[in-house]
C-alpha atoms as one frame of an Amber mdcrd trajectory, in Angstrom:
protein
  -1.506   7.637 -34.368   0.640   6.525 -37.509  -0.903   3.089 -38.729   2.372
   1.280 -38.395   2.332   2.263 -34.312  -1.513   1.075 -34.441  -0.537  -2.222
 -35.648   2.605  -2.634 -33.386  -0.161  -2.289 -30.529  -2.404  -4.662 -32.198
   0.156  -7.153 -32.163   1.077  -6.587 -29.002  -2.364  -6.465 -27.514  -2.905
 -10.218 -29.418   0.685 -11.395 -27.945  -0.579 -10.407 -24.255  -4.207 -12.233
 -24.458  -2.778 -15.598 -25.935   0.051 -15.762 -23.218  -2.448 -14.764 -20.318
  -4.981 -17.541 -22.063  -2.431 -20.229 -21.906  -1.591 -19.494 -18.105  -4.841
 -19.181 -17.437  -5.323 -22.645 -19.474  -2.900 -24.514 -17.643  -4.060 -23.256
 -14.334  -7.655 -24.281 -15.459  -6.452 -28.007 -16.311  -4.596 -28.664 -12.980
  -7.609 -27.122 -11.341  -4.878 -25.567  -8.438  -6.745 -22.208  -8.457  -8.655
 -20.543  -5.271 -11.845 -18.825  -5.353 -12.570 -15.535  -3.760 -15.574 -13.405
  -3.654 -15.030  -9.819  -3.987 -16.734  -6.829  -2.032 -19.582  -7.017  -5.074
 -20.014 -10.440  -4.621 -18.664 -11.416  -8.273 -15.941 -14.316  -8.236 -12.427
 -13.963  -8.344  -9.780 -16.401  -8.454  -6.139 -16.823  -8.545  -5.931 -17.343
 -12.276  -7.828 -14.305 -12.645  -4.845 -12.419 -10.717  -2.412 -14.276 -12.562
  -3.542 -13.287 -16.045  -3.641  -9.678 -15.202  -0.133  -9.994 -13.878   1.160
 -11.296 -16.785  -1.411  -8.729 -19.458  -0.177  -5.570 -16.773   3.213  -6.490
 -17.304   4.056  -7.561 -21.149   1.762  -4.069 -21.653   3.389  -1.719 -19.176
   7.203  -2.830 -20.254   6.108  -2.104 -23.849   3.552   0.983 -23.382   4.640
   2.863 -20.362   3.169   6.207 -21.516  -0.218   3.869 -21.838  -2.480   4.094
 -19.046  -4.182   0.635 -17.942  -7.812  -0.102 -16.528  -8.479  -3.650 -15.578
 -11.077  -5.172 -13.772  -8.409  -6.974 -10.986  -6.876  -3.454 -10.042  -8.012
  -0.039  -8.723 -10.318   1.842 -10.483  -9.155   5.170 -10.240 -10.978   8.653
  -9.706 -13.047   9.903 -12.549 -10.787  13.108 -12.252  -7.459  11.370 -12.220
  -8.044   9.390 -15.464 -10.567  11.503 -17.174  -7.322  13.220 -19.431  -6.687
   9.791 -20.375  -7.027  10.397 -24.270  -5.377   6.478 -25.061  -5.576   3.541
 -22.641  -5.784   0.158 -22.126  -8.877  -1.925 -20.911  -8.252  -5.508 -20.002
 -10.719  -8.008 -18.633  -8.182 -10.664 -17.554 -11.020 -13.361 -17.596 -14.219
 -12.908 -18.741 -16.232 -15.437 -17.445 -14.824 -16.071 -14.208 -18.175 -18.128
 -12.990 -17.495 -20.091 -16.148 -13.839 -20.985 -15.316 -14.580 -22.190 -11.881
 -17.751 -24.222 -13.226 -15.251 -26.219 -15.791 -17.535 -25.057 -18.882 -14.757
 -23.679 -20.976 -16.389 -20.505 -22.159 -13.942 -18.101 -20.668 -11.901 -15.937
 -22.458  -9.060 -13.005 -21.845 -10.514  -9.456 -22.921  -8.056  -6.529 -24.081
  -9.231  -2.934 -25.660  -7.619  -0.583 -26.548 -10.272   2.985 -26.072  -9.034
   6.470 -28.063 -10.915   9.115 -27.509 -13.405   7.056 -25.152 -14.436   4.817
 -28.185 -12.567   1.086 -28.478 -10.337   0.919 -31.601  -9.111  -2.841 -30.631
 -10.370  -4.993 -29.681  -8.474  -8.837 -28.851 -10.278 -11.810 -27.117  -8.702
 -15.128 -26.845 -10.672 -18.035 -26.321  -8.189 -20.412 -24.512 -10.361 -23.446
 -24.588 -10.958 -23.293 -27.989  -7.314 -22.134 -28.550  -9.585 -19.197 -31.073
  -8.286 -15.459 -31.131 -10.965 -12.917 -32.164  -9.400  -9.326 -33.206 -10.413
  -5.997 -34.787  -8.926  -2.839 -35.224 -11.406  -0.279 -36.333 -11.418   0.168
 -40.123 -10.172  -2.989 -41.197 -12.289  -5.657 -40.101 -13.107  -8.303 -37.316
 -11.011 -11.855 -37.521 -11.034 -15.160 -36.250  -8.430 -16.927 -35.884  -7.629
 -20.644 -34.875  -5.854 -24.341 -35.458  -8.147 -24.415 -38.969  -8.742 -21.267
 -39.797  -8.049 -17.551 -40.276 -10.771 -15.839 -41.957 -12.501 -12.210 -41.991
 -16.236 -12.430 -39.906 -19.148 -11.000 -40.705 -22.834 -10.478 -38.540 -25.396
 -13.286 -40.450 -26.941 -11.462 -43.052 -30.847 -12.462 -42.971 -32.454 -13.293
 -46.163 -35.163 -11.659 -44.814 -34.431  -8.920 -42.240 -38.147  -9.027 -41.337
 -39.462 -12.746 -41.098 -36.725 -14.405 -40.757 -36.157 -16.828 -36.934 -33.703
 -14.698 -34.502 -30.958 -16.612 -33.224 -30.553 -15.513 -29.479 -27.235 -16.141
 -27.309 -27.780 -16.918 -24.072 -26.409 -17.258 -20.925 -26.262 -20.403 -19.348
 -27.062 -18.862 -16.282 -29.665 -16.556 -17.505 -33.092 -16.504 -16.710 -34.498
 -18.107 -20.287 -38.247 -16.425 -19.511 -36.775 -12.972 -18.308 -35.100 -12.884
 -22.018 -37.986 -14.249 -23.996 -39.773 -11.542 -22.047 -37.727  -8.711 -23.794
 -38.435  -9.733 -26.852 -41.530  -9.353 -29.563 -43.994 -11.938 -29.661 -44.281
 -11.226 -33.200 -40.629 -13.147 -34.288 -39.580 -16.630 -33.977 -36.902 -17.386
 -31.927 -33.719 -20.087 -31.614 -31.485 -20.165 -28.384 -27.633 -20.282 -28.274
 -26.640 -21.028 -24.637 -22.940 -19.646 -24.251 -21.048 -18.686 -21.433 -18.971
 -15.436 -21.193 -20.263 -12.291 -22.521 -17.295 -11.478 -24.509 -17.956 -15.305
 -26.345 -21.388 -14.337 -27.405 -20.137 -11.424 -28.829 -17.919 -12.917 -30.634
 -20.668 -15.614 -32.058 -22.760 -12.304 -33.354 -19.602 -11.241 -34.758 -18.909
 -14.388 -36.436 -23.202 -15.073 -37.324 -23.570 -18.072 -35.251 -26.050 -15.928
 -33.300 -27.983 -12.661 -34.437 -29.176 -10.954 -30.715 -27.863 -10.948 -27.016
 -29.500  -9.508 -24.327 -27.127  -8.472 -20.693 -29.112  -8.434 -17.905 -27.040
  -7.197 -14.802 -23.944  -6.032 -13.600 -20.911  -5.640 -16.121 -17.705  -3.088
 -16.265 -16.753  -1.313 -18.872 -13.620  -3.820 -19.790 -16.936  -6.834 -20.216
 -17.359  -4.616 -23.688 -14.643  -2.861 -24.997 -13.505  -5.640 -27.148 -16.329
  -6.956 -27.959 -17.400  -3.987 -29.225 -15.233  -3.103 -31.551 -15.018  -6.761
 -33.121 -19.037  -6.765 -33.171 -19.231  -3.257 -35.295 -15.829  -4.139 -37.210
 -17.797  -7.242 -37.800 -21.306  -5.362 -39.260 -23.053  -5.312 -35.462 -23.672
  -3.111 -33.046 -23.551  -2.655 -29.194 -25.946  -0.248 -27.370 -27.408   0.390
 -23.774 -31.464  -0.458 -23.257 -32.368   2.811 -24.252 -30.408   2.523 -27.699
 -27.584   4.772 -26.357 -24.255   3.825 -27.154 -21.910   2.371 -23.968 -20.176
   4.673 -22.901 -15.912   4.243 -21.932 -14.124   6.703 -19.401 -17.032   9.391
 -19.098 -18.717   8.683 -15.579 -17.446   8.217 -12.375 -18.908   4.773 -12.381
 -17.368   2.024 -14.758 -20.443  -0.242 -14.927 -22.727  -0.312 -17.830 -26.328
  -0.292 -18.129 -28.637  -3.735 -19.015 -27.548  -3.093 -23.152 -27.594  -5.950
 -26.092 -25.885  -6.949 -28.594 -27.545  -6.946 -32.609 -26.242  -8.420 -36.082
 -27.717  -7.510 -39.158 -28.478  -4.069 -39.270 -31.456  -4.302 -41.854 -33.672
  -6.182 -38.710 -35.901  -3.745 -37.196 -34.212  -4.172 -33.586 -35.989  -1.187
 -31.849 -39.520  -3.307 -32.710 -38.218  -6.366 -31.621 -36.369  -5.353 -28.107
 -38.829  -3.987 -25.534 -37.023  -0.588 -24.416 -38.333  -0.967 -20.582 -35.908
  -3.524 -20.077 -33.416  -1.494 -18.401 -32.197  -2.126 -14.782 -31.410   0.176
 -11.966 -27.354  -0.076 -12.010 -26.136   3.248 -10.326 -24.524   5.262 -13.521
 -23.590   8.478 -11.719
């Protein structure tokens, strides 16, 4: 794809995830939204639905010949989309639990995978009225009200001694984390709330290390990961395997976390038996 068509879909993938954020926004102000529980027994809501409307249809009217995969329509058979050499992946609210508990760490998630790897990746944070974007070669961004700058992992002064910065969920078990971990580092917490946010603070080095326990789709890290690697980070399952996008039947990933500085030892400090049972056939 010609670089000027790449960046026409950049644009448009940034357009789409700050106009779903702001509906989504306003919905979350007036608090008019309705809760659902889906078969899984994740959340839903209304402002969930209404994001991927509006995502589904800015894309669709621009990209016809571009597939979409979002997390609020059908997931189709493995055989009917495994041709699919470009497509869309759109979380239209990561953080739905977050939304409906007023905490503000939500945040509208849109990839775009080539080949099965993400090569954009745009999250808005509507709350913090922040956009975070990469396109893979030329860096991860932040953008907001007071400031647009390039972001970088934190670079440890020393890879090897130096106290771990961990994000965590609010609504994590603290010990099952701590757990994971080497008793040989020192640690400081981050509590955050969507996954796709505490990407995003690796990305940017307010954090170094997140560890996902439990379910997520495939659309919970296809932005994030390409803004953590653009960014100097990396994403991989608990047995150090890349995630995989568009390759299994199944769209759910495996337990995996989320590193900064590559010069840290990560293998000795995250316990590989960490892994959960999530069905990956």
């Amino acid at each position: 794809m010609a670089n000027e068509d790449l960046q026409q879909l950049f644009d448009l993938a940034k357009k789409a995830a700050i106009k779903a954020g702001k509906v989504v926004l306003e919905i979350y102000d007036s608090g008019d939204f309705t809760s659902f529980q889906k078969d899984d027994e994740s959340p839903v809501t209304s402002a969930d639905y209404k994001a991927n409307e509006v995502i589904m249809e800015m894309l669709h009217q621009a990209t016809p010949e571009i597939p979409i995969m979002s997390e609020e329509t059908e997931i189709g058979r493995l055989d009917e989309r495994k041709s699919w050499n470009r497509y869309w992946l759109i979380d239209p609210i990561d953080g739905t639990q977050e939304f409906i508990a007023r905490s503000g760490d939500f945040a509208v998630n849109i990839a775009l995978i080539e080949n099965n790897v993400p090569i954009m990746g745009v999250i808005y944070w509507p709350t913090g009225e922040t956009l975070y974007s990469a396109l893979k070669g030329n860096g991860a961004f932040k953008e907001c009200p007071v400031e647009h700058k390039q972001i970088f992992v934190r670079p440890l002064k020393a890879p090897s001694q130096d106290p771990l910065i961990i994000a965590i969920s609010r609504r994590q078990a603290r010990e099952k984390v701590m757990n994971s971990l080497s008793k040989d580092r020192v640690y400081q917490t981050l509590p955050a709330g969507s996954c796709s946010l505490k990407a995003c603070f690796i990305a940017e080095g307010k954090a170094d290390v997140f560890l996902r326990f439990g379910v997520t789709g495939e659309w919970d890290t296809g932005a994030s990961q390409c803004i953590v690697v653009e960014a100097g980070g990396k994403i991989l399952a608990h047995d150090f395997a890349p995630l995989s996008y568009n390759l299994r039947e199944s769209v759910i990933n495996p337990d995996f976390f989320i590193m900064g500085d590559q010069n840290v030892d990560w293998q000795s400090i995250v316990k590989h038996q960490y892994g959960n049972n999530n069905q990956l056939n």
